[in-house]
N, C-alpha and C positions, 0 to 999 in steps of 0.2 A: 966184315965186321959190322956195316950198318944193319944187316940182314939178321945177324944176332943182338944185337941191342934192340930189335925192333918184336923178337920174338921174347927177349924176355921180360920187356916190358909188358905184351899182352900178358906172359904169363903171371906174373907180380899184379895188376890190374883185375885178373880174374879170382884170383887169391882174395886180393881187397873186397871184391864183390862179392864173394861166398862169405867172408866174415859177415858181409855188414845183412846180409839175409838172415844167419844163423841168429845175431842179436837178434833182432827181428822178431825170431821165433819166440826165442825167450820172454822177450817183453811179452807178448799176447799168449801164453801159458800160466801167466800169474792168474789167481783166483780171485772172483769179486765177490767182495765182502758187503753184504745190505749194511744200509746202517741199523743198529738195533736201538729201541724205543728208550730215551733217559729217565730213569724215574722223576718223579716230581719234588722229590726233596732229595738233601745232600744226605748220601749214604754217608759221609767223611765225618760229618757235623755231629759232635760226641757228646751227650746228654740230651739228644731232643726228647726222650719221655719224661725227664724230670723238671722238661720248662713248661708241659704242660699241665703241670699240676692244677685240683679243680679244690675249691676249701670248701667244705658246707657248716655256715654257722647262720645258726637261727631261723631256720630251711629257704635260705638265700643262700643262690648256688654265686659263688664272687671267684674270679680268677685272680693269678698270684701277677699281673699286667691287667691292672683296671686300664689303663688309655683305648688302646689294643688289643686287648682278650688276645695276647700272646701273638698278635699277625706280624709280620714282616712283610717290609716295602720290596718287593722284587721288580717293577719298572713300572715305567708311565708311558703312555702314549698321549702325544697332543696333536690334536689335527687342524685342521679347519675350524670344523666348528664344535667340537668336543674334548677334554681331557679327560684322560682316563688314568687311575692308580690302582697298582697290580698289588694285590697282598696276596701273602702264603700262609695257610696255616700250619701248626706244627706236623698234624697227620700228612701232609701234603697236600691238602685241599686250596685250590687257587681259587679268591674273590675278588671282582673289580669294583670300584666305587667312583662314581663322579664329581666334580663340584660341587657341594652344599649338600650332602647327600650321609646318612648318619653310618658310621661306621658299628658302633655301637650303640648302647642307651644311650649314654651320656656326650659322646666320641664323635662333633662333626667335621666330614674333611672341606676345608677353607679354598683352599689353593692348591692347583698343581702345577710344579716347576720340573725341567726337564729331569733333575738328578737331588730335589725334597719336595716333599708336603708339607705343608700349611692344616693343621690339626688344632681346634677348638673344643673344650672338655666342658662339663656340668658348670664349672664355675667360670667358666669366659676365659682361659687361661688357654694362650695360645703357643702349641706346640711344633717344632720341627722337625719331621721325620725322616733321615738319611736313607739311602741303600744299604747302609754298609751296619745298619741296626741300631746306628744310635738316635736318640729321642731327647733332643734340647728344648729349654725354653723359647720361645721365639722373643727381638727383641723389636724386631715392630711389628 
């Protein structure tokens, strides 16, 4: 009896060890997929050709977002010894801009905080610029 218990456990044992090779196989048969390149603006995002609308009045070219000229805040880096504020434009074109550094004519960026900017306009009117695209007054 010990002599059979002892032969069917090797055979149960070998059973176990051919499955767990078979998995095995399986795993290392899947296919690798590159990652492919992300465009630079959100395909999802529904009217971006009519935010950037261009006016021309009195052959002064003015955008429909004078602070801005239509950029959005997409991230900052702060380091050591520099900050740096990541805009997008509507085409998809990415500009960086630093501390006291003019965004526009009129449009200098002040400050930069991990997740707003610190935005000063023609008339000394200082703005705060989110991620998330909204653009408040600033209160100090």
């Amino acid at each position: 009896m010990n002599i059979i218990n002892k032969k069917l456990l090797i055979f149960l044992m070998t059973i176990m060890f051919c499955q767990f090779q078979l998995i095995n196989l399986k795993a290392d048969d899947t296919k690798i997929i590159d990652d492919e390149e992300l465009p630079a603006i959100d395909p999802f995002a529904g009217g971006v050709s009519s935010t950037n609308q261009v006016i021309e009045t009195d052959n002064q070219m003015t955008s429909n977002n004078g602070l801005l000229n239509n950029l959005k805040l997409v991230g900052t880096i702060i380091g050591e010894n520099n900050k740096i504020a990541i805009f997008s434009a509507p085409d998809g074109r990415v500009r960086k801009f630093e501390e006291d550094e003019a965004i526009t004519d009129t449009t200098i960026l002040l400050d930069i905080f991990d997740d707003v900017v610190i935005v000063i306009d023609g008339e000394n009117n200082k703005f705060e610029v989110y991620m998330n695209n909204i653009v408040k007054p600033s209160e100090g």
